[in-house]
Every structure is written in structure tokens, then in C-alpha cells.
C-alpha positions as CSV (number, residue, x, y, z in Angstrom):
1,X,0.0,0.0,0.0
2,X,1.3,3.5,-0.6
3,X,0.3,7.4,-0.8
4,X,1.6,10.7,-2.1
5,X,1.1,14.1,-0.8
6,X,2.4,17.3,-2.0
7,X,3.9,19.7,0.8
8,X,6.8,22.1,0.5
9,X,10.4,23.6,2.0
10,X,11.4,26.7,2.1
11,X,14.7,28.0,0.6
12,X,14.5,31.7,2.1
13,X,11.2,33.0,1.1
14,X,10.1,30.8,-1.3
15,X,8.6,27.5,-1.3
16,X,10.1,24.1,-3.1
17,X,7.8,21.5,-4.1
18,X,8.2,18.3,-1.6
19,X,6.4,15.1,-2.1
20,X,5.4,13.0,1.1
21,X,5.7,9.2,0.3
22,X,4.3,6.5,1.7
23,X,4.5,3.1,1.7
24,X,3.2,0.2,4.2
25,X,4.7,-2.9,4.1
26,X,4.8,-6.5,6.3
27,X,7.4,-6.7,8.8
28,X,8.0,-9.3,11.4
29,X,8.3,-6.0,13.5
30,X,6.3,-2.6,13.1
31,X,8.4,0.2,12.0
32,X,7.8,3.4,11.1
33,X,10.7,5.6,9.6
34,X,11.1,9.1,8.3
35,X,14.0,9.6,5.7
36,X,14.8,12.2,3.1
37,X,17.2,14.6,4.7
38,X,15.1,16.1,7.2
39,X,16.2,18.3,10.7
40,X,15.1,17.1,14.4
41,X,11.9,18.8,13.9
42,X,10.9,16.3,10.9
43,X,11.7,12.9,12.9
44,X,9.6,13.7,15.3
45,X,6.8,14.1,13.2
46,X,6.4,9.7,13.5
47,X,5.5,10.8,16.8
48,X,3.5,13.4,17.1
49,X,1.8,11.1,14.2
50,X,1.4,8.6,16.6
51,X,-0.2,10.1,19.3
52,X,-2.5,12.2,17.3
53,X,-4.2,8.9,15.5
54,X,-4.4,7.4,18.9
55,X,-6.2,10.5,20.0
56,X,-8.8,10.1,17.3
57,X,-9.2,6.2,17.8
58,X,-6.3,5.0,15.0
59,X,-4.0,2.6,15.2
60,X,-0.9,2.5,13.2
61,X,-0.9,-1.2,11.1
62,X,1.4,-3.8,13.2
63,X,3.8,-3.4,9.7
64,X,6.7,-1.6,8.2
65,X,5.8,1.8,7.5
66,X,8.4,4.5,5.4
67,X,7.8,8.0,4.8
68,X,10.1,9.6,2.3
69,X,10.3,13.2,1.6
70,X,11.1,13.6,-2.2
71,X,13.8,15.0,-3.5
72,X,16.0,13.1,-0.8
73,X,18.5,15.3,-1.0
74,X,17.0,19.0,-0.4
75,X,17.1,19.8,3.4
76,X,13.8,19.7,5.3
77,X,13.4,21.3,8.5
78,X,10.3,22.5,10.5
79,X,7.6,20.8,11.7
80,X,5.2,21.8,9.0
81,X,5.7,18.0,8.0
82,X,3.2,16.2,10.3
83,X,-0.2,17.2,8.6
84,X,1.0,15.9,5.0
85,X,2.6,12.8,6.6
86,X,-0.6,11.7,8.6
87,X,-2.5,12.4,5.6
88,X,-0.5,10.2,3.9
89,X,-0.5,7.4,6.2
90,X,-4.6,8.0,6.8
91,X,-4.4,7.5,2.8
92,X,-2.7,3.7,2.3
93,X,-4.2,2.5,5.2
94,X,-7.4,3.5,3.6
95,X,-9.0,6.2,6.1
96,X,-9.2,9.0,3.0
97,X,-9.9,7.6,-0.3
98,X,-6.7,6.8,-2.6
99,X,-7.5,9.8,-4.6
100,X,-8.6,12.5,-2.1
101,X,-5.6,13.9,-2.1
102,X,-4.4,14.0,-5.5
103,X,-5.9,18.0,-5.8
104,X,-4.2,19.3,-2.5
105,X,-1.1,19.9,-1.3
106,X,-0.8,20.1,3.2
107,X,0.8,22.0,5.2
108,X,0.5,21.8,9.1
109,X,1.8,20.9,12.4
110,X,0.3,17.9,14.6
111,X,-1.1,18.5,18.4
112,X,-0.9,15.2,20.4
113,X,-4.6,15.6,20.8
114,X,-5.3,15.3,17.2
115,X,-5.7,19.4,16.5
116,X,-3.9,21.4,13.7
117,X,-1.4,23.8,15.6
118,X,0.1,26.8,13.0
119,X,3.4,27.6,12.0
120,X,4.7,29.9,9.8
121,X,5.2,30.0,5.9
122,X,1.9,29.2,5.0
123,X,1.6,32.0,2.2
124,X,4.4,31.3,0.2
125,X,3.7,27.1,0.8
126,X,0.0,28.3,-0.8
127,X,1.2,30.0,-3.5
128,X,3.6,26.7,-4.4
129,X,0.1,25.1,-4.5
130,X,-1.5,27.7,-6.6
131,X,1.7,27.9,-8.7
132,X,1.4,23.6,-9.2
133,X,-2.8,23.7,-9.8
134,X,-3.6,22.2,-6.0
135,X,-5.4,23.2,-3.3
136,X,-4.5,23.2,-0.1
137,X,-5.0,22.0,3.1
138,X,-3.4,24.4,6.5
139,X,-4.5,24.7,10.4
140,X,-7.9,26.9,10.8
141,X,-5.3,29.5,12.1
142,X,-3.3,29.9,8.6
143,X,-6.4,30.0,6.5
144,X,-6.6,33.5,6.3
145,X,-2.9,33.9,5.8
146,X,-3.5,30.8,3.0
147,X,-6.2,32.8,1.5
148,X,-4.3,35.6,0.1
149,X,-2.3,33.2,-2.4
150,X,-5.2,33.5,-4.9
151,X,-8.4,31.9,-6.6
152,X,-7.4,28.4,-5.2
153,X,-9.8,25.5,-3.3
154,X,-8.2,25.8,0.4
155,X,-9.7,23.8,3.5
156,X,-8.7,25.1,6.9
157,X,-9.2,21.7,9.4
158,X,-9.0,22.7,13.2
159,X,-8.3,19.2,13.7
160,X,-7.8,15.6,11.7
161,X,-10.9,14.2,12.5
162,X,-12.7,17.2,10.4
163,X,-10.6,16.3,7.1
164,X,-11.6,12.9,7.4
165,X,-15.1,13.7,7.9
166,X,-15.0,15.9,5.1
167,X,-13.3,13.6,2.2
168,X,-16.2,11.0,3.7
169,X,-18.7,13.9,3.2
170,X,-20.3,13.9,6.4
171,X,-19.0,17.3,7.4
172,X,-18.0,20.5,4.5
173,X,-15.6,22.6,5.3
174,X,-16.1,26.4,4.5
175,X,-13.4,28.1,2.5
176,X,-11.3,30.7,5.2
177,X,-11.5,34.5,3.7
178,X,-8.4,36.2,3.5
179,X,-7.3,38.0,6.3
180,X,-7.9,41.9,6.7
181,X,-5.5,44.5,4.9
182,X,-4.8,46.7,8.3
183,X,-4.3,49.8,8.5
184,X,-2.0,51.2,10.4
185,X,-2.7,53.9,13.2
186,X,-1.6,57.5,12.5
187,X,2.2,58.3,11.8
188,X,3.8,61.2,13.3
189,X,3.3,64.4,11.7
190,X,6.8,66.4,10.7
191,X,4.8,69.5,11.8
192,X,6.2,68.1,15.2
193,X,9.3,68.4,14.6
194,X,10.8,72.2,15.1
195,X,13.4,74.0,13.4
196,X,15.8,71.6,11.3
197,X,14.3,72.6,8.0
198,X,17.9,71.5,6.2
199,X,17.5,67.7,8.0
200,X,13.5,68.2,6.7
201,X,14.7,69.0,3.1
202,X,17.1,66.0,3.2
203,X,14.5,63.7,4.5
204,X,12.0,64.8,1.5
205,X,15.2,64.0,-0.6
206,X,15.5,60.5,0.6
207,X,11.7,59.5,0.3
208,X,11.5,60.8,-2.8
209,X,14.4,58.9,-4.6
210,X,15.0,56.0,-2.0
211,X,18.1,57.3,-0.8
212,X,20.3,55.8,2.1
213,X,20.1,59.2,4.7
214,X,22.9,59.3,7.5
215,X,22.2,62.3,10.2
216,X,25.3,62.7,12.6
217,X,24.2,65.3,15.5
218,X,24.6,66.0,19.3
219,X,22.0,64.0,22.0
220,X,18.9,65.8,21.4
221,X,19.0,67.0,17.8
222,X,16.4,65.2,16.9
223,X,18.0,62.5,14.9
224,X,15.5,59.7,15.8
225,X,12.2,62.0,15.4
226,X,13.1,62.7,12.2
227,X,13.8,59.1,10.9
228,X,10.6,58.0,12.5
229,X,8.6,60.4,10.4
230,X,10.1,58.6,7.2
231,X,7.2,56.1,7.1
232,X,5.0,58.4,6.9
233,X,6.2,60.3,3.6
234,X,6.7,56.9,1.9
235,X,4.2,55.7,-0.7
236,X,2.3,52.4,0.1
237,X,3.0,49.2,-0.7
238,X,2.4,48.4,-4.4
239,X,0.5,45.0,-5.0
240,X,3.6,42.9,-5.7
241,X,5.6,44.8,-3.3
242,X,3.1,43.4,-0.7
243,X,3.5,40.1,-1.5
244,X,7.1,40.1,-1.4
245,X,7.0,41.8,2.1
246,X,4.3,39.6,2.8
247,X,6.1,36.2,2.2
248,X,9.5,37.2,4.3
249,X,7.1,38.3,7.2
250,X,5.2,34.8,6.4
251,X,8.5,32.6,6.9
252,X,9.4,34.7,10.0
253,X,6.3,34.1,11.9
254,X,4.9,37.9,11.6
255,X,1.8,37.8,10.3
256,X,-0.6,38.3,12.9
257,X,-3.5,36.0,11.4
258,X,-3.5,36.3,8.2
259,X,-3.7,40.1,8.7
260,X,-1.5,42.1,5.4
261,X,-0.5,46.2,5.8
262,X,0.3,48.7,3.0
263,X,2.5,50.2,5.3
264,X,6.2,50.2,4.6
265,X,8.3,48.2,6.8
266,X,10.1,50.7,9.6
267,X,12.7,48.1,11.2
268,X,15.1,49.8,14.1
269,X,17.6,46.7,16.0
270,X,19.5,47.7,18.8
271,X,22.7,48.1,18.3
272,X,24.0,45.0,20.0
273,X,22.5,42.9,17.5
274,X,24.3,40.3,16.5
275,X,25.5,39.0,12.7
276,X,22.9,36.3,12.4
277,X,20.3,38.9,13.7
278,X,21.4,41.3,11.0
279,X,22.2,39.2,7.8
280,X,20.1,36.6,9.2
281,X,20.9,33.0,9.8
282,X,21.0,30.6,12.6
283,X,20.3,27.1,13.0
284,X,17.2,27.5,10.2
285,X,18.6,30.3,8.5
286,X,15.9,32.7,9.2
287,X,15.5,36.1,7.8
288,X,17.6,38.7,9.3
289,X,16.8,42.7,10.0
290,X,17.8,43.7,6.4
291,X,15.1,41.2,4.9
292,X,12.6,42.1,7.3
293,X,13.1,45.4,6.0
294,X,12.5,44.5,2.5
295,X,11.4,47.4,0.6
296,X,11.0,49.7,3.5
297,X,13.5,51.3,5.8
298,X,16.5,49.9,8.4
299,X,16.8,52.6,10.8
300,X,20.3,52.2,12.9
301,X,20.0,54.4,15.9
302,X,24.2,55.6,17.4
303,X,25.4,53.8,14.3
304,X,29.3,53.5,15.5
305,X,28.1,51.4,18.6
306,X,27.1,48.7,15.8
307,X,30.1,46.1,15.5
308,X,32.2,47.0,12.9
309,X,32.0,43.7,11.0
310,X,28.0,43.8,11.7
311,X,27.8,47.1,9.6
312,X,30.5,46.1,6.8
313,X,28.3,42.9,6.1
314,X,25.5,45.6,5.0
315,X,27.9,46.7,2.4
316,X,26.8,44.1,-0.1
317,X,23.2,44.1,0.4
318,X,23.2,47.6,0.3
319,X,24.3,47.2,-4.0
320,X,22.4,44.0,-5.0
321,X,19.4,43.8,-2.8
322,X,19.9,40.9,-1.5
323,X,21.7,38.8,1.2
324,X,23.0,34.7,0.8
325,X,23.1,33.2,3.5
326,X,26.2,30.4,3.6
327,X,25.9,27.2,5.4
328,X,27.8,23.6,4.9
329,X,24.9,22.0,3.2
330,X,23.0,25.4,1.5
331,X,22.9,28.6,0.3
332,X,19.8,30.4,1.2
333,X,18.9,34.1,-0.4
334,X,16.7,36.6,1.0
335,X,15.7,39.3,-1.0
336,X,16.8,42.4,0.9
337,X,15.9,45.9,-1.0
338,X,15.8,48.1,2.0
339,X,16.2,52.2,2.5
340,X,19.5,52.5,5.1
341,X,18.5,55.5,7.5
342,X,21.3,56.1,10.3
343,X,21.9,58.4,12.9
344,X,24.8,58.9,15.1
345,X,26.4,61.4,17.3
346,X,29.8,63.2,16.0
347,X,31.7,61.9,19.1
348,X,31.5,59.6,21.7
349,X,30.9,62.3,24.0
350,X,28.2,63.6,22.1
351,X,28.7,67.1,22.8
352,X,31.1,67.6,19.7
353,X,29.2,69.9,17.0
354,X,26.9,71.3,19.6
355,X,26.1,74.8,19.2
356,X,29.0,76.7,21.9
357,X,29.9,73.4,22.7
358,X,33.3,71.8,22.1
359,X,34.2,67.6,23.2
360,X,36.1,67.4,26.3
361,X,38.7,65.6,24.2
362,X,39.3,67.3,21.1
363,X,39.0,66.6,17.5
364,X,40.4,62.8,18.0
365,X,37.3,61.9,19.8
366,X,35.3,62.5,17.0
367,X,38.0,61.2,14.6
368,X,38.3,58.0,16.6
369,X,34.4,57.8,17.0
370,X,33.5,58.0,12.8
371,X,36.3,56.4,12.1
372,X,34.4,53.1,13.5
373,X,32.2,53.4,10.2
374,X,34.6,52.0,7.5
375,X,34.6,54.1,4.5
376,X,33.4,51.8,1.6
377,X,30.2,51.5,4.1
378,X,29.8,55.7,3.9
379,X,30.4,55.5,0.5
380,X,27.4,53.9,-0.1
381,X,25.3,56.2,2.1
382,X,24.1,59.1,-0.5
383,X,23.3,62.0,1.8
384,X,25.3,62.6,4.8
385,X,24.3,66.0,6.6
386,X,25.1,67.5,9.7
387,X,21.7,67.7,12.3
388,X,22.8,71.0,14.7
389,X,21.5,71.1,18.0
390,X,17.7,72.8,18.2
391,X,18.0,76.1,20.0
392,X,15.2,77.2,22.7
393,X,14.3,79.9,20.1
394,X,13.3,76.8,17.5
395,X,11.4,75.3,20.8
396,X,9.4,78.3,20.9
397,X,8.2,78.7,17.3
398,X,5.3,78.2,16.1
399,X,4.1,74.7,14.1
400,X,5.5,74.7,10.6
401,X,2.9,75.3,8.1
402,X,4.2,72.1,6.1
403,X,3.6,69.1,7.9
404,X,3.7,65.0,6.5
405,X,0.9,65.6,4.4
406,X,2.3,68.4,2.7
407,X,5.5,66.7,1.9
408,X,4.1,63.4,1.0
409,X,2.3,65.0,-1.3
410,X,5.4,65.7,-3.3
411,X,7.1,62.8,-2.7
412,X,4.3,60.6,-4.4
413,X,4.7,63.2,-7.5
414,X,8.3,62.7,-7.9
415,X,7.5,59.2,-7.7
416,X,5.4,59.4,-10.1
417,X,7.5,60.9,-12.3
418,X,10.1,58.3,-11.8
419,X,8.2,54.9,-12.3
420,X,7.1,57.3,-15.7
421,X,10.5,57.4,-16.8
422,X,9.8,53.5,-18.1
423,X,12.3,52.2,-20.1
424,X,14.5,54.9,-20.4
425,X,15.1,54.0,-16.7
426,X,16.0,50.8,-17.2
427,X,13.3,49.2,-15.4
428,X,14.0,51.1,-12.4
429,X,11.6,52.4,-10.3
430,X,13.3,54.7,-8.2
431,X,16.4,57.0,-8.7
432,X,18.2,54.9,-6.2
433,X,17.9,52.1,-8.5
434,X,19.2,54.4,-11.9
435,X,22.5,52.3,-12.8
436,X,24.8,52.3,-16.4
437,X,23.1,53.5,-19.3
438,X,19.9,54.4,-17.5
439,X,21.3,56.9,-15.4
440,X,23.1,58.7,-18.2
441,X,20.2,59.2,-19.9
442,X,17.9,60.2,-17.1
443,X,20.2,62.2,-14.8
444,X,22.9,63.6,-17.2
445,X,23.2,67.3,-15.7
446,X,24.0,70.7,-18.3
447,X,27.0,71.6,-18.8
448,X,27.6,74.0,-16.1
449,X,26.2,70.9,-13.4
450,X,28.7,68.9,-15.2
451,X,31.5,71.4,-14.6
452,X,30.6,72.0,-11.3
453,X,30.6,68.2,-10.0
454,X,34.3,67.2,-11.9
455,X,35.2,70.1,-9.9
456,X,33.9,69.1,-6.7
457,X,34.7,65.5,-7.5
458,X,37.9,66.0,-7.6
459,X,38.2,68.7,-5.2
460,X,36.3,66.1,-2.3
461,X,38.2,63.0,-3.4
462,X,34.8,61.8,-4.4
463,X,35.1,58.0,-5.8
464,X,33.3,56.9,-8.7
465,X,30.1,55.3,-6.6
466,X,30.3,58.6,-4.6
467,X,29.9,60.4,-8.0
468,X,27.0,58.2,-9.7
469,X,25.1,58.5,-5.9
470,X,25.5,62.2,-6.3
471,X,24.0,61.8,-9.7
472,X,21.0,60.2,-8.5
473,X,20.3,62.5,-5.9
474,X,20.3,65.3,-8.1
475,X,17.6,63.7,-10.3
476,X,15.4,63.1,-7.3
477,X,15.9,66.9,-6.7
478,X,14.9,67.9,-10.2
479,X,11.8,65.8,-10.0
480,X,10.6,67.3,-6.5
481,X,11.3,71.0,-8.9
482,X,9.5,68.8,-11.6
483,X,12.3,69.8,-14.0
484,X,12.7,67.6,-17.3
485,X,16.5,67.5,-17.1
486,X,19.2,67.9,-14.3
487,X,20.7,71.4,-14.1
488,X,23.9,73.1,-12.2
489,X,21.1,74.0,-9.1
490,X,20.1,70.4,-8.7
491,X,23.9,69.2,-8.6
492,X,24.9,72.2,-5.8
493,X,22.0,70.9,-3.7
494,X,23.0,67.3,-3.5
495,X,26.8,68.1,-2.9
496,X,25.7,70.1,-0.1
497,X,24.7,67.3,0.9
498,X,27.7,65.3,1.6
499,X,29.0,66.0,5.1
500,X,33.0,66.7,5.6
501,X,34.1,64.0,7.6
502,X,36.7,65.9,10.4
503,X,40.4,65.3,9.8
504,X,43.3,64.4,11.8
505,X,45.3,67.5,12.7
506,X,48.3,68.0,11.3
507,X,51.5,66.4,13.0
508,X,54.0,68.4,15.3
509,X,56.7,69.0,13.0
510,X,60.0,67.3,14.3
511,X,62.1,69.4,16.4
512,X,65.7,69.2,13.4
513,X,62.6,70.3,10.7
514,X,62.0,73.6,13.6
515,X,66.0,74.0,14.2
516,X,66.3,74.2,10.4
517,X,63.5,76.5,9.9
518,X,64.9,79.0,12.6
519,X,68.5,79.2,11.3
């Protein structure tokens, strides 16, 4: 006797096809075996197997029983295995009808009590389904997380005995409805925030073209209010941006019942997070901060208390959108397009660059203190600026008359005018994303923005990804103007842009040098 039911693994966020095979055999002594490759999780499905049919009155034959997890040699872990294995045991001993299952693929963890407990990835293992023409079969709880994979047949069981009862028609399950699109509650209004108009403009900047921001400032500034009224100016979610953002958070465990959000994703770790916390990793190679922030924004709060090698491994994500993950036996990739905002303050003190303020320690403490950000890493950050401390004349101003609404407004426009562009841009959506011939054509400056950045190019030291980034930000500037073309304005504004890092002082000249000079 044997059975087959369709199931899948996950290699990052999406789903590989895995069939369940079963066969029974005689044996002088009952067995019952799990092989193909699977973690700690997976053999102790046999079980949880177990003592699930023993809660609803089944008995495992008195025979030789082997489950194989086709193909043998792709790693299985999680414990998402037990609902197609029972399935497919409950299918050659004859409990379901041989072909029940040929339309469904399951997906499911085992209670000892018979029940269907949930676990995570079930919208990208329901859009394998969709993908391969099958329904599917999930835990009552991932229906509504299910239901969002499309026009498909999907039962939601809250325990074993119900799918058996259904497939013998005595009960009929109702289809789940997808869960709700929430929305989120208000976002902070920039109208809080007072004074700081140049950190304002910059932030505009940055939502408009997708631009890594990096604010270095004194305690108090205003550094964090600022970056957590970035949401707020970003557009929603487009359709298939959801669903990508929707299957990382699906394969994490973050999707609160099947319960989707237009919102752009606002991640901000502490900075003692670790590498596999970051990058992702671990024992199942999870998704890590960067993919969580997929297509939204990684805030890093005192950025030079990150370890060094923690920020350097954002180096690479930061240019293909993407992370791999390395392990002995796999190589698992998580899409990771994310917007980098950081703020830090300009020395460990914190009171270098306040306004009358000077660091207790001099220049080298804020030398030594940036220095911990490695310069390939700043290099890819496109607008560094200076946050000043707020004085108590700002305080007592009255509410800007521009406020989130205001500027959102014109981010979405320049946005607009971007994802317009079509194929002269290459395919790219946002400035950001301009690279090669693309940006040539759609952010060549005039002549006199052309003179000015070779000049300041080679008067800043600027290296060639410094100059393309500067490029890019210029075009995001011309479309918040709504200008057609890039011009010698556009270029001024997004050098001014690029902070000064401070510099060593100059060495003591040795005392023969002085001797010399006096004679």
C-alpha cells in the first residue's frame, strides 16, 4: 500500500515542491521511519503522528511503515511535515480515499490531541500550490494567511478528524477569507518636529528617490524624530511589493492572522545585535533585520556602537538587494531591498558639533568615534548631513505650516514621475535604482552641473560610486522641482549634501625640521 502528498520547503522565502511518500509494508516487527534529509523537527513528526491517531481512535498497522520526503536530498526542517505525513498514512491504510488527495497539497503541524497547531510560511507554501494547480490544506489559524495566495480550493481543518469527515462527506468545510488589509494607526506628523528645515529638506530627498540618509548630530537633535517620520512620507505598498514583504514576514512568523499592511516596513535593532540577527541566519537560517526590512527602511540608531564587521556585512546588500546566507549543506537568499537611515552622534561624548559646545577631548574623539564606520560602508550612504543642536528659540516657534501631508504630497509626484520614466530608466523604479546607461540618460546634468561636479569630484576626493550617488540624488531633486533635465542647481544641492568627515590634525613637525627652519 502506498500514498503521495504534495507539501513544500522553504529555501529563504520561497517554497520548493516536496512530495510525502508513503509506503506500508509486512514486517516481522512494526516500524515506522522518516527519511529524506530532514532536521530534528521532521523525525519527530512519526511521533507526534502517533499520538495524534491514537487520540482520534487509530491505530498504526502492526507493519513496516516509510515516509520519504522527495527529493531526498534537499534539506527539510520544521515541523510543518506532520499534517502531510498523517494524511499520507490515513491514505494507504485506507481512512481517506486513494484519490482525495491528489488535488491538495498540506501544510501543518500535529497537536498530540489530534488538533492542527500553525506555524509559519503558509503563504508562500500556498502560492507553491496555486503555482502547481492544487489546493491546499493548513490549520484553521493559517487560512486567512492561506487565502491571500489566490483563486485556489483551500480547507482550513482545526483538527484531523474534520478532514476525514470531510473527504467521507459527512461534514464540509467552508473556504477561510483572507485575512484583513490593516491599516495602520496614525504616523507622526513632521509639523512636530521644530526647526531643522535642512535635516527636513534632506529627509524629502531621501523619500523621494529612496536614498540611504545618514544624520550625525549632538543627543537631542532630533536625529531619531526625524527618521521615525520617514514612514509616513513613503508611498504604500504596491501589490507585488506586498507580497514580497508579505512572504519574508510569512516565513518569520509575523503575520498576525493572516492580517496584510500597506505600510512600509520601519525596522530599528539595537545596536547590539548580532551578525545572524542582521544578515540573518542561525540554525534555520531565518531572515535577518535587512530582509525584514525588504522594501521599507533599516533605521540604525548611534550607528558606531554597531560592531564594525555587523555594519561592513550591509555593504553588499546595500548594491544588489539581496543577502546569501552560507551554510555547509546550503545557500539560502533573502531578497533584501531596503532604505538604510542612520543616525549617530559626531563623538563619543556627544557634545562635539553642539552649538558653543566643544568635546572634552578634542578633535580625536570624533576622529576616533566616525572612524568606526569604515569608508566603503559611507560610500554607499548618499546624503550625509550635519543635524545641529535645536536652539530654545526653535522650541518656541510656532508649528510649521508644512507638515507630512504636505510633503508626502510631493514625494508621491516625484514618484510618479520616476516609475514614468519606463524604459529609459531601465526598469528602475526609483532614482536609487538608476544604474549604467539608464542613469546617463535620465540624470545627465547641463554643462555647467557637469563642470561643477568634476570640480567638486575631484576637489572632495569623491570616488566613482560617490559620483553616480550624487548623480542620483540630483535627479530626485529635479523631480521634487518637476524639472525635465538635471541642471547646475540640482547638482549644488545634492553636494551640499555630503557631510565633511573631520580630519586628523596636522603632526608636530620634528624638532631638526623647527632647528632648520629658525637658522
Amino acid at each position: 500500500m502506498g500514498a503521495r502528498v504534495v507539501t513544500a520547503a522553504f529555501e529563504g522565502a520561497e517554497a520548493r515542491r516536496v512530495d510525502v511518500q508513503v509506503q506500508c509494508a509486512a514486517a516481522a516487527q512494526p516500524v515506522f521511519a522518516v527519511v529524506g534529509l530532514g532536521d530534528k523537527a521532521v523525525s519527530e513528526a512519526r511521533e507526534r503522528v502517533r499520538a495524534a491517531f491514537a487520540a482520534i481512535g487509530l491505530a498504526l498497522p502492526q507493519s513496516r511503515v516509510i515516509v520519504n520526503l522527495a527529493p531526498a536530498d534537499l534539506p527539510k526542517e520544521g515541523s510543518h511535515y506532520d499534517v502531510p505525513i498523517a494524511l499520507a498514512v490515513m491514505s494507504a491504510l485506507g481512512v481517506i480515499p486513494q484519490d482525495a488527495l491528489d488535488g491538495f497539497a498540506a501544510f501543518g503541524e500535529l497537536s498530540l490531541d489530534g488538533t492542527l497547531a500553525p506555524v509559519s510560511g503558509a503563504l508562500p507554501a500556498a502560492m507553491l500550490a496555486n503555482e502547481e494547480g492544487l489546493g491546499f490544506i493548513c490549520p484553521t489559524a493559517c487560512g486567512p494567511e492561506a487565502a491571500w495566495a489566490g483563486d485556489m480550493e483551500i480547507l482550513a481543518p482545526a483538527s484531523l478528524i474534520q478532514i476525514v469527515n470531510h473527504f467521507k462527506g459527512t461534514q464540509v468545510l467552508s473556504p477561510p477569507a483572507p485575512g484583513p488589509l490593516r491599516e495602520d494607526g496614525p504616523v507622526p506628523d513632521l509639523r512636530e518636529v521644530r526647526g531643522q528645515e535642512a535635516a527636513k529638506r534632506a529627509l524629502e530627498i531621501a523619500a523621494a528617490g529612496g536614498h540611504n540618509l545618514l544624520m550625525v548630530g549632538p543627543p537631542g537633535a532630533g536625529k531619531s524624530m526625524l527618521a521615525a517620520r520617514l514612514p509616513g512620507l513613503l508611498p504604500p505598498l504596491s501589490a507585488r511589493e506586498l507580497l514580497d514583504v508579505s512572504m519574508i514576514h510569512s516565513v518569520a512568523g509575523l503575520l498576525d492572522k493572516g492580517a496584510l499592511s500597506r505600510s512600509r516596513p520601519f525596522r530599528e535593532p539595537h545596536h547590539g545585535a548580532s551578525m545572524a540577527a542582521m544578515v540573518g541566519g542561525g540554525v534555520r537560517a531565518k531572515p535577518g533585520e535587512i530582509s525584514l526590512a525588504h522594501r521599507g527602511v533599516l533605521f540604525l540608531d548611534e550607528l558606531p556602537e554597531f560592531s564594525p564587521q555587523v555594519l561592513d556585512s550591509l555593504r553588499q546588500p546595500l548594491e544588489t538587494g539581496e543577502v546569501s546566507v552560507a551554510r555547509a549543506n546550503a545557500h539560502v537568499r533573502y531578497p533584501a531591498r531596503f532604505q538604510l537611515v542612520a543616525a549617530m552622534n559626531p563623538c563619543r561624548c556627544g557634545d562635539g558639533g553642539a552649538s558653543g559646545v566643544s568635546c572634552r577631548r578634542g578633535p580625536r574623539c570624533a576622529i576616533d568615534y566616525q572612524a568606526r564606520i569604515s569608508g566603503p560602508l559611507m560610500d554607499r550612504i548618499d546624503l550625509q548631513i550635519d543635524v545641529p543642536a535645536v536652539t530654545p528659540a526653535d522650541l518656541a516657534l510656532p508649528p510649521p505650516a508644512e507638515g507630512t501631508a504636505e510633503v508626502a504630497a510631493r514625494v508621491a509626484a516625484a514618484r510618479a514621475m520616476q516609475e514614468g520614466r519606463g524604459a529609459d530608466a531601465g526598469g528602475a523604479r526609483t532614482n536609487v535604482e538608476l544604474s549604467g546607461e539608464a542613469l546617463d540618460r535620465c540624470a545627465a546634468p547641463d554643462e555647467a552641473g557637469r563642470t561643477l561636479l568634476i570640480k567638486a569630484a575631484e576637489t572632495l576626493g569623491l570616488t566613482a560610486r560617490a559620483y553616480h550617488r550624487t548623480l542620483r540624488v540630483a535627479r530626485t531633486i529635479a523631480d521634487l522641482d518637476g524639472a525635465p533635465s538635471v541642471r547646475r542647481v540640482h547638482i549644488a544641492e545634492a553636494l551640499s549634501h555630503r557631510r565633511v568627515p573631520p580630519h586628523a590634525p596636522a603632526a608636530p613637525a620634528p624638532a631638526s625640521n623647527l632647528r632648520t627652519r629658525a637658522r
